[in-house]
PyMOL Python script that loads the backbone (N, CA, C, O; Angstrom):
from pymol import cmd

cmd.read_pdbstr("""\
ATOM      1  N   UNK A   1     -72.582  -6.180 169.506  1.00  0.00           N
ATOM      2  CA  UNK A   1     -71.768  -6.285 168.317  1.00  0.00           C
ATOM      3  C   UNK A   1     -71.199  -4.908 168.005  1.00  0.00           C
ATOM      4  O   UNK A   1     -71.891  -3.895 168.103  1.00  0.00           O
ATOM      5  N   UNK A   2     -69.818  -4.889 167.595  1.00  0.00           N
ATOM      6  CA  UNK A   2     -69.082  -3.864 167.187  1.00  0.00           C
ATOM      7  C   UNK A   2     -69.011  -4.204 165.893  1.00  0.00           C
ATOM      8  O   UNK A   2     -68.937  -5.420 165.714  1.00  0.00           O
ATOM      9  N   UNK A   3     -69.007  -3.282 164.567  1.00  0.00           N
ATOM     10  CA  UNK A   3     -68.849  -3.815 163.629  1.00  0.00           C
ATOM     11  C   UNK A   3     -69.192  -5.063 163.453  1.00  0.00           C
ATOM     12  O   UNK A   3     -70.264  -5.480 163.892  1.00  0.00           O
ATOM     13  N   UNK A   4     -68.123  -6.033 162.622  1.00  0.00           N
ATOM     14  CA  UNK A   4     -68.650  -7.758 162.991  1.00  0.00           C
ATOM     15  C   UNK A   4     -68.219  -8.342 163.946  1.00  0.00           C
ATOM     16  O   UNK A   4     -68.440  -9.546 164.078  1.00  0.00           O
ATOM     17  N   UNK A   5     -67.413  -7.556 164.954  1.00  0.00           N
ATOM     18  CA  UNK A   5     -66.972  -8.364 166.081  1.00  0.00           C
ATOM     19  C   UNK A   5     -68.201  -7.895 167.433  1.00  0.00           C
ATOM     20  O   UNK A   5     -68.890  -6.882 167.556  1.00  0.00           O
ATOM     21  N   UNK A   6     -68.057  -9.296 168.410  1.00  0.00           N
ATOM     22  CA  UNK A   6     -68.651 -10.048 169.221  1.00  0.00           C
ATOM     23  C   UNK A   6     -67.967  -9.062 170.318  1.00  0.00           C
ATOM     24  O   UNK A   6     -66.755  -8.959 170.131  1.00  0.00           O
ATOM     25  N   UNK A   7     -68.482  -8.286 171.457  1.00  0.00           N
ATOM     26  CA  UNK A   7     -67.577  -8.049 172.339  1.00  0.00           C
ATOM     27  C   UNK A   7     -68.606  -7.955 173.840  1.00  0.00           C
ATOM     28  O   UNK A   7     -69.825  -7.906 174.002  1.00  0.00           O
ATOM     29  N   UNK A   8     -67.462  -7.960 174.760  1.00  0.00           N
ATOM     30  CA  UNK A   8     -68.345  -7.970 176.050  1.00  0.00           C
ATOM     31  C   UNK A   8     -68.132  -6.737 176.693  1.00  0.00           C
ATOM     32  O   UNK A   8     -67.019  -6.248 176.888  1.00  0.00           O
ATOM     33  N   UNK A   9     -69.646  -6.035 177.155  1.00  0.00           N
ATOM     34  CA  UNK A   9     -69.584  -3.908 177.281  1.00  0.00           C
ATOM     35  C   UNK A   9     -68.532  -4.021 178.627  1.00  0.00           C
ATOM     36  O   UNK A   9     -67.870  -3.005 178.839  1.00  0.00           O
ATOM     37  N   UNK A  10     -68.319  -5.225 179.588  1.00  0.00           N
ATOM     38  CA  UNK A  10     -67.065  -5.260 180.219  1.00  0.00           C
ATOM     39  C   UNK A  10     -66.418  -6.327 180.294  1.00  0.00           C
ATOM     40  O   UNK A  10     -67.015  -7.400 180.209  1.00  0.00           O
ATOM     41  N   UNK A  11     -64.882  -6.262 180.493  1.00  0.00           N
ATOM     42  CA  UNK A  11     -64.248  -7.603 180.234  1.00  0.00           C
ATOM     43  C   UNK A  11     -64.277  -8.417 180.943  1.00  0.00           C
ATOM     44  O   UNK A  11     -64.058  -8.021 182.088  1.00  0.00           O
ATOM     45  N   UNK A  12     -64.525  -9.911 180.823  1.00  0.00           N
ATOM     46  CA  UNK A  12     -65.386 -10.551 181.769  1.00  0.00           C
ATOM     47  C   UNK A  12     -63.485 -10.916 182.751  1.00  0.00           C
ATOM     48  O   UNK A  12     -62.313 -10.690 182.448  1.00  0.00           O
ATOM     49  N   UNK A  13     -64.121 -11.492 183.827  1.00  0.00           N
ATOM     50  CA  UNK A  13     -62.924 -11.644 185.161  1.00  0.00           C
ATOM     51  C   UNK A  13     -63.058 -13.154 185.267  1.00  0.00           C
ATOM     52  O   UNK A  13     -63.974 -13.552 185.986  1.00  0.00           O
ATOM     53  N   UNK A  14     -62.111 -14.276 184.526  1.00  0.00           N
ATOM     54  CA  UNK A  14     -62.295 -15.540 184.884  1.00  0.00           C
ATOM     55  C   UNK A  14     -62.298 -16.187 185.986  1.00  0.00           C
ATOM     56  O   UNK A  14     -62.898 -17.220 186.284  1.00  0.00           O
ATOM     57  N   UNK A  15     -61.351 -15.306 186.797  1.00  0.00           N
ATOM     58  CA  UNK A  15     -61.701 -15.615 188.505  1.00  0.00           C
ATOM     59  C   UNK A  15     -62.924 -15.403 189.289  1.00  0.00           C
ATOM     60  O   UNK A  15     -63.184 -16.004 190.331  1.00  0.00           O
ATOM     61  N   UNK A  16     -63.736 -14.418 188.670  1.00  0.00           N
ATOM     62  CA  UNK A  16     -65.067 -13.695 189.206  1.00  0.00           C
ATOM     63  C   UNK A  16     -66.042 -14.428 188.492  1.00  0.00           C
ATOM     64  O   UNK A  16     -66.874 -13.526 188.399  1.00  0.00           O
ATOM     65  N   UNK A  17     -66.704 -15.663 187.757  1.00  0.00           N
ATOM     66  CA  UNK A  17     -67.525 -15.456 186.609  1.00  0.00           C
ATOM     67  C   UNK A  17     -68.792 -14.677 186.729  1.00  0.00           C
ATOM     68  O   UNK A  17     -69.251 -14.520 187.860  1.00  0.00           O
ATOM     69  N   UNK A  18     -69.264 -14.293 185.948  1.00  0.00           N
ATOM     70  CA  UNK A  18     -70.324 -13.252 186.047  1.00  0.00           C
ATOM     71  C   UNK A  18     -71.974 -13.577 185.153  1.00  0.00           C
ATOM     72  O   UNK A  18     -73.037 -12.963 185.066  1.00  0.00           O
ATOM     73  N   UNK A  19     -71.246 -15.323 184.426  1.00  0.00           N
ATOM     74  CA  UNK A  19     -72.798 -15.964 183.749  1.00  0.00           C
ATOM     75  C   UNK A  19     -73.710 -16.526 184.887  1.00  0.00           C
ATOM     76  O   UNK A  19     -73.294 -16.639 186.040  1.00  0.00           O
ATOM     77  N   UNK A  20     -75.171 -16.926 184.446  1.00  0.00           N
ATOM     78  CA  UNK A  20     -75.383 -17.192 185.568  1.00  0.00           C
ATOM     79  C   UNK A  20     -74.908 -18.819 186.253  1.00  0.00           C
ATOM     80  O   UNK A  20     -75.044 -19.281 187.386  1.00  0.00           O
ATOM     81  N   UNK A  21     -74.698 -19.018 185.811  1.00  0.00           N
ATOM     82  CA  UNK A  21     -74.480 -20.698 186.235  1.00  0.00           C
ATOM     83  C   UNK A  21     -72.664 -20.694 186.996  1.00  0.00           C
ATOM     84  O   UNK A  21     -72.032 -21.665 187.412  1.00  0.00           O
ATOM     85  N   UNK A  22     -72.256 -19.264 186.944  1.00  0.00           N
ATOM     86  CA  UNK A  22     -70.539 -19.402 187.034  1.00  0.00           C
ATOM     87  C   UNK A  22     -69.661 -20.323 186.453  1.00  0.00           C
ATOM     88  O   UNK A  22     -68.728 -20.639 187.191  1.00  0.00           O
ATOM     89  N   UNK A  23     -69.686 -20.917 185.200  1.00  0.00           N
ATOM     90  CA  UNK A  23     -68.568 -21.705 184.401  1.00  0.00           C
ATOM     91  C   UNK A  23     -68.163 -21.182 183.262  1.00  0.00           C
ATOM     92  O   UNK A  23     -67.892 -21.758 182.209  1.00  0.00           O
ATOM     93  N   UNK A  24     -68.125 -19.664 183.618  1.00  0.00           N
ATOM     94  CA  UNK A  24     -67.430 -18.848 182.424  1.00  0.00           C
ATOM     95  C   UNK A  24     -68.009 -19.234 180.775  1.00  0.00           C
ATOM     96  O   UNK A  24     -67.567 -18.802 179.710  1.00  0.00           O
ATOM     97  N   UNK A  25     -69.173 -20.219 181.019  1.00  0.00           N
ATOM     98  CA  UNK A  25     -69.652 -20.290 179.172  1.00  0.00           C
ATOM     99  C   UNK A  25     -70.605 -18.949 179.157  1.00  0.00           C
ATOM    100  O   UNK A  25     -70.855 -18.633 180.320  1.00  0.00           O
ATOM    101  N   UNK A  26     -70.956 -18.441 178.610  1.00  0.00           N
ATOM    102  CA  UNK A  26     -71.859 -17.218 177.925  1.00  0.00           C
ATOM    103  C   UNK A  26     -72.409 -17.212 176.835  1.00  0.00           C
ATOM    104  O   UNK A  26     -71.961 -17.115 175.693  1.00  0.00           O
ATOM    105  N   UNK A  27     -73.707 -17.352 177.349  1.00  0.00           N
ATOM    106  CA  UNK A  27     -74.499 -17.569 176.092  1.00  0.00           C
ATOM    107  C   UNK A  27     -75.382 -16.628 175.785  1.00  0.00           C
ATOM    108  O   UNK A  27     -76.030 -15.931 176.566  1.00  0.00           O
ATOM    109  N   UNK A  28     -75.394 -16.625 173.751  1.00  0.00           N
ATOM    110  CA  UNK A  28     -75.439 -15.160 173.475  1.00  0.00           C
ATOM    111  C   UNK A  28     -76.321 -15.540 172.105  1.00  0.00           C
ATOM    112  O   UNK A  28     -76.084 -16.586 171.501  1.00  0.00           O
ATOM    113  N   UNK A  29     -77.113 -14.828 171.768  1.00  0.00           N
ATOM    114  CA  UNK A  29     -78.537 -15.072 170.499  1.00  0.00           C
ATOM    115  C   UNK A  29     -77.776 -13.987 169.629  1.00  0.00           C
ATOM    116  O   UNK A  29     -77.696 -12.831 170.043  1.00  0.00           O
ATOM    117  N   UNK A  30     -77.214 -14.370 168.415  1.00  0.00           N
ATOM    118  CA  UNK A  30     -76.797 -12.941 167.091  1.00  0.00           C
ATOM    119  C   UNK A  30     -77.974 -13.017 165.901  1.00  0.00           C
ATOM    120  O   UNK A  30     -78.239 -13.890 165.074  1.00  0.00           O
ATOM    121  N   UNK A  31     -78.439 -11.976 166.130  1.00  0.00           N
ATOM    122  CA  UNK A  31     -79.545 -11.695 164.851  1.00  0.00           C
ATOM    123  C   UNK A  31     -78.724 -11.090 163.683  1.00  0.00           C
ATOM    124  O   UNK A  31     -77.877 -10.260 164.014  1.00  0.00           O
ATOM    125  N   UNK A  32     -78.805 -11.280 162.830  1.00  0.00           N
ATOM    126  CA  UNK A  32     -78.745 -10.643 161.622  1.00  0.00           C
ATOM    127  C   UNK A  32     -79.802 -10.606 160.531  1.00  0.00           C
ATOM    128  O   UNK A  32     -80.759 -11.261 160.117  1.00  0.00           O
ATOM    129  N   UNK A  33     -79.287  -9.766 160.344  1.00  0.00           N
ATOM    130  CA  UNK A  33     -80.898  -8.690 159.202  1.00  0.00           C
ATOM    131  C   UNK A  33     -79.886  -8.542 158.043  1.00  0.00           C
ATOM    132  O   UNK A  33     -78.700  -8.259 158.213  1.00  0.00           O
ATOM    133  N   UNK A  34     -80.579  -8.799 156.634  1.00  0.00           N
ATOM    134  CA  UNK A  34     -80.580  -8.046 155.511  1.00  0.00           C
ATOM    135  C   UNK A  34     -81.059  -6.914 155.044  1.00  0.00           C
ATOM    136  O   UNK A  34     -80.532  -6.544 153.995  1.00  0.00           O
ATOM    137  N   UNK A  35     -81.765  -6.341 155.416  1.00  0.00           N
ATOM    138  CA  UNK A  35     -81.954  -5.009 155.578  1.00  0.00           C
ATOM    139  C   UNK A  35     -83.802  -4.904 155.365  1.00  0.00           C
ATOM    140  O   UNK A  35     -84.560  -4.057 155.836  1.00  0.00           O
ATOM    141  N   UNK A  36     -84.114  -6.054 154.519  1.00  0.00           N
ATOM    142  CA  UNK A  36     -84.964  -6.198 153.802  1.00  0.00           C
ATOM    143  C   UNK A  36     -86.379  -7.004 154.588  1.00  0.00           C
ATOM    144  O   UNK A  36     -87.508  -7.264 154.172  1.00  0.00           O
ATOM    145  N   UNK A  37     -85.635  -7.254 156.004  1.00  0.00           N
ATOM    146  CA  UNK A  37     -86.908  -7.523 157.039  1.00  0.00           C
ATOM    147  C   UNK A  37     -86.514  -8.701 156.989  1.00  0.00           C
ATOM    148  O   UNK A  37     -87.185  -9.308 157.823  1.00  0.00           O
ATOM    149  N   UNK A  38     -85.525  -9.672 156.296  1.00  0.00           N
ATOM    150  CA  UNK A  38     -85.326 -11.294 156.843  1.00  0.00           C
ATOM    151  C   UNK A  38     -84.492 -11.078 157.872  1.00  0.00           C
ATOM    152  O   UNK A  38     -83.752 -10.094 157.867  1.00  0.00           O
ATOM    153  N   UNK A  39     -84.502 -11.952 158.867  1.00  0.00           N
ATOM    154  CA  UNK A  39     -83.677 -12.250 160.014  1.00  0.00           C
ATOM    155  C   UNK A  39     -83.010 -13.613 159.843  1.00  0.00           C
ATOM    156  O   UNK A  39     -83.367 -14.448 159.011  1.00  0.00           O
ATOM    157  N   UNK A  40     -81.999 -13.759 160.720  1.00  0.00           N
ATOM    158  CA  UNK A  40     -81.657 -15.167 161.442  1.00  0.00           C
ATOM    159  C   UNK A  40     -80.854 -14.846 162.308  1.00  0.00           C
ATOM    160  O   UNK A  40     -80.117 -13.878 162.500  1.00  0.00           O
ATOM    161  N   UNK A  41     -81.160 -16.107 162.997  1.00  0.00           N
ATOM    162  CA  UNK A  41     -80.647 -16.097 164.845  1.00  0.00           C
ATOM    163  C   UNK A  41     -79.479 -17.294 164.585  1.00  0.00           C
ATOM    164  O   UNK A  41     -79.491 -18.241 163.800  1.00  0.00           O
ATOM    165  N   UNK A  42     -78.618 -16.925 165.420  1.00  0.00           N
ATOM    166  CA  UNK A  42     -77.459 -18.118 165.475  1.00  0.00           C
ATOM    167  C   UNK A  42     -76.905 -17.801 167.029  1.00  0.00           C
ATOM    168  O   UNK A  42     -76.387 -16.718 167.302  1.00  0.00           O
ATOM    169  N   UNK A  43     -77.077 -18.883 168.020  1.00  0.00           N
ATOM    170  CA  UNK A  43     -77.098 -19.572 169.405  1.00  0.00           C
ATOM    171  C   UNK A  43     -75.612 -19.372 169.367  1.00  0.00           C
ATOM    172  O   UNK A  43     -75.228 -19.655 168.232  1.00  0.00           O
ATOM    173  N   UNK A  44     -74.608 -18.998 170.142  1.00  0.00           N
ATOM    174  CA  UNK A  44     -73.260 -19.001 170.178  1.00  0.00           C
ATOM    175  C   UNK A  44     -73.474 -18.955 171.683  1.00  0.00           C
ATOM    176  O   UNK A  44     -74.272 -18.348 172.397  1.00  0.00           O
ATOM    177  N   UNK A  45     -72.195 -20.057 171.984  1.00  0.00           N
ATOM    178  CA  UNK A  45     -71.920 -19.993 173.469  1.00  0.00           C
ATOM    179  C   UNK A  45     -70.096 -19.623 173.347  1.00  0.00           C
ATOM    180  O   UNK A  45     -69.362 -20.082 172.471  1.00  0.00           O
ATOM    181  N   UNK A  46     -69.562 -18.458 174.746  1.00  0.00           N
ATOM    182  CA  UNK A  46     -68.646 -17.935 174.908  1.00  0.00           C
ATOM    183  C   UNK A  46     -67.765 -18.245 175.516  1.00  0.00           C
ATOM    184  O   UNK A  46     -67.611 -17.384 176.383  1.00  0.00           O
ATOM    185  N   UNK A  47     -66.667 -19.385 175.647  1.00  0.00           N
ATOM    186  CA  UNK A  47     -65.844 -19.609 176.677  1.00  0.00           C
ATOM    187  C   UNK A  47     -64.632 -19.002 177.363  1.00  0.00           C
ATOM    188  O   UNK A  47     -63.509 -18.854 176.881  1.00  0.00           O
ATOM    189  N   UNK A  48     -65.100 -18.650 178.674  1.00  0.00           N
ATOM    190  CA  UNK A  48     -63.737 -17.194 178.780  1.00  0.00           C
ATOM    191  C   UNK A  48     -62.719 -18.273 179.690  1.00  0.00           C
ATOM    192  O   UNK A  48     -63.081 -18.992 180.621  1.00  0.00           O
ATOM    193  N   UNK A  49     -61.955 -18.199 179.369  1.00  0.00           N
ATOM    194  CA  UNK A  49     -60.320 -18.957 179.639  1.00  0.00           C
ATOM    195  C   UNK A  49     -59.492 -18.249 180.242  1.00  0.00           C
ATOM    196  O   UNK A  49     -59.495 -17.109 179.777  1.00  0.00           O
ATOM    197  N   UNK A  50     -58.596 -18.421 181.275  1.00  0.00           N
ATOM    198  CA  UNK A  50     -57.571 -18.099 181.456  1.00  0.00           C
ATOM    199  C   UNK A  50     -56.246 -17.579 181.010  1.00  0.00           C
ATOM    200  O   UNK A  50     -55.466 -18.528 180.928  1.00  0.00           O
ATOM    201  N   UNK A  51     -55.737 -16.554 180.720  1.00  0.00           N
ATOM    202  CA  UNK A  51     -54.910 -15.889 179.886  1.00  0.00           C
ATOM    203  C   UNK A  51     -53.931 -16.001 180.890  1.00  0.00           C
ATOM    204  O   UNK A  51     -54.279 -15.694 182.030  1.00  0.00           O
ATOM    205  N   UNK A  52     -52.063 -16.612 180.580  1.00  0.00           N
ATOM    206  CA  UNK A  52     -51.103 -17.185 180.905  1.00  0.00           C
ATOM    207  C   UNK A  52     -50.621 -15.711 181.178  1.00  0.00           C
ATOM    208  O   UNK A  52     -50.170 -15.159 180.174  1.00  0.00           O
ATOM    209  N   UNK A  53     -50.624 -15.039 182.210  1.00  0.00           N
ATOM    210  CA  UNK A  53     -49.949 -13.676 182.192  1.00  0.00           C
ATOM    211  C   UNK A  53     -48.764 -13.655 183.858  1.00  0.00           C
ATOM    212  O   UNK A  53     -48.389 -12.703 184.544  1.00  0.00           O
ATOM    213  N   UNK A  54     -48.540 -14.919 183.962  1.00  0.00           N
ATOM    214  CA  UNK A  54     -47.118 -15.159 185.355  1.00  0.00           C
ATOM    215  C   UNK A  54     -46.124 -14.775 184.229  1.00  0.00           C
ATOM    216  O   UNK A  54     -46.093 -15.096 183.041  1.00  0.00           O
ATOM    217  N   UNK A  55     -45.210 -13.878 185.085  1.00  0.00           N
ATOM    218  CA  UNK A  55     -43.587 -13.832 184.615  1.00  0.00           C
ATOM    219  C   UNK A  55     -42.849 -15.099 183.870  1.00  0.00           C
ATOM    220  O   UNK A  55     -43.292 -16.171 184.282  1.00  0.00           O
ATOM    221  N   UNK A  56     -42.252 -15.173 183.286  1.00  0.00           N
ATOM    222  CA  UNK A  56     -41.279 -16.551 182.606  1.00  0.00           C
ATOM    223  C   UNK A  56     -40.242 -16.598 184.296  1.00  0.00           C
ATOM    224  O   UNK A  56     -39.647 -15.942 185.151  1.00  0.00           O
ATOM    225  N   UNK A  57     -40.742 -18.160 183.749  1.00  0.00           N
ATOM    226  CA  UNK A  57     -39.224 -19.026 184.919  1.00  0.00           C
ATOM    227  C   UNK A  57     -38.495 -19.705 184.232  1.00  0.00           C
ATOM    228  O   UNK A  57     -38.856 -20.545 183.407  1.00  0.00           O
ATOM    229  N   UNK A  58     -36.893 -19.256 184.644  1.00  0.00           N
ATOM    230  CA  UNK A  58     -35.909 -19.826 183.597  1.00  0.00           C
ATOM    231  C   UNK A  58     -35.172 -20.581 184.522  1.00  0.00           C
ATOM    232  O   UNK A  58     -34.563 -20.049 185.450  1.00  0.00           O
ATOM    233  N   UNK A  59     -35.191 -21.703 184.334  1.00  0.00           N
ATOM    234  CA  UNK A  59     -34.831 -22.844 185.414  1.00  0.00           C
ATOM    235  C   UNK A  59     -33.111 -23.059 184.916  1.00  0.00           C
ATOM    236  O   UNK A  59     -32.400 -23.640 185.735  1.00  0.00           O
ATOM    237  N   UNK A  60     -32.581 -22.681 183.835  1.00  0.00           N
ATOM    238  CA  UNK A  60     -31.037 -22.603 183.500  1.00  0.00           C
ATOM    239  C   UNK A  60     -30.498 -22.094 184.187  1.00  0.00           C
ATOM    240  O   UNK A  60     -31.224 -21.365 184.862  1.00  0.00           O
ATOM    241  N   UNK A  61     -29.102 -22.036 184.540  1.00  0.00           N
ATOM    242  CA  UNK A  61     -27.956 -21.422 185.507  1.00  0.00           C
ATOM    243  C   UNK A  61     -28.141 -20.375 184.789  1.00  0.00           C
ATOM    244  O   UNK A  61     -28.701 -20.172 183.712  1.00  0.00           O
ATOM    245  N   UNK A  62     -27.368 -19.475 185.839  1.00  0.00           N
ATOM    246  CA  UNK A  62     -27.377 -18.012 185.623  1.00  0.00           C
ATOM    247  C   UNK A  62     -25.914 -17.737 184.619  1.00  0.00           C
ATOM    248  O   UNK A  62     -25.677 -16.694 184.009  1.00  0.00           O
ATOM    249  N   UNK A  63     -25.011 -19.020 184.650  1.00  0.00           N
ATOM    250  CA  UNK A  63     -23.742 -18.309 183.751  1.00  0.00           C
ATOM    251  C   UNK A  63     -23.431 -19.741 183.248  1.00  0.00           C
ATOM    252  O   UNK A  63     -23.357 -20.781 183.902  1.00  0.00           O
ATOM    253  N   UNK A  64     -23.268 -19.535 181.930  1.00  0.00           N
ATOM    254  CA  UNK A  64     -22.614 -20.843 181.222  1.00  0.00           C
ATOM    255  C   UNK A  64     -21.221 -20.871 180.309  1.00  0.00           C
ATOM    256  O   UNK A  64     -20.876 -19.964 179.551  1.00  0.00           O
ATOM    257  N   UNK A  65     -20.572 -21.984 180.523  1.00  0.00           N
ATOM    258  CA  UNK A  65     -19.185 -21.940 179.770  1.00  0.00           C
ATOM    259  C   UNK A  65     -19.138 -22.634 178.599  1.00  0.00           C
ATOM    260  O   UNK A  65     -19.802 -23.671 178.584  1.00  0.00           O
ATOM    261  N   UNK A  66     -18.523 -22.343 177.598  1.00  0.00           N
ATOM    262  CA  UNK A  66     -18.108 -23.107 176.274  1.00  0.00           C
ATOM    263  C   UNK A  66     -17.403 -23.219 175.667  1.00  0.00           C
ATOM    264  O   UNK A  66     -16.928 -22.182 175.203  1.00  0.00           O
ATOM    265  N   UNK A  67     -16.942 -24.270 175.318  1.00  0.00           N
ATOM    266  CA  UNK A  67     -15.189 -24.492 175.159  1.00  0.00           C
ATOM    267  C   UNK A  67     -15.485 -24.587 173.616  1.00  0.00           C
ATOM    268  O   UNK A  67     -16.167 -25.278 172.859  1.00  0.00           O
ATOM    269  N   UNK A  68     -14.269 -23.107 173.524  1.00  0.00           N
ATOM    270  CA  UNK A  68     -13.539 -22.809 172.271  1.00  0.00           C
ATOM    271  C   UNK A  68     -13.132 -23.889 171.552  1.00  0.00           C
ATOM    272  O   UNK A  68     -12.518 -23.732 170.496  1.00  0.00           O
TER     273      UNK A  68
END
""", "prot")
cmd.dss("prot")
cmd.show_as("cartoon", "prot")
cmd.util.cbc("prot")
cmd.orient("prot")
């Protein structure tokens, strides 16, 4: 944990998975403390996805006309 955000110490590679089971879920135990010695645990599982990063394909003609 950074501040209140959740982060991974490297960024996980959806092509590579790196949990053990390889289906990119990650599962992760968050404690939080009040300062005062209470705890609680909350079970979060992580799904790392595929990020859309191909060039745009522009399937339109390259020159178009329009009548004045």
């Amino acid at each position: 944990m950074v501040g209140n955000e959740l982060q991974f110490i490297a960024a996980p590679d959806v092509e590579a998975p790196a949990d053990n089971d390889g289906d990119n879920d990650y599962q992760v135990t968050v404690t939080a403390s009040d300062g005062a010695g209470r705890t609680t645990d909350q079970d979060l599982t992580v799904t790392v996805t595929p990020v859309n990063d191909n060039d745009p394909v522009f399937t339109s003609a390259a020159a178009a006309s329009i009548d004045e």
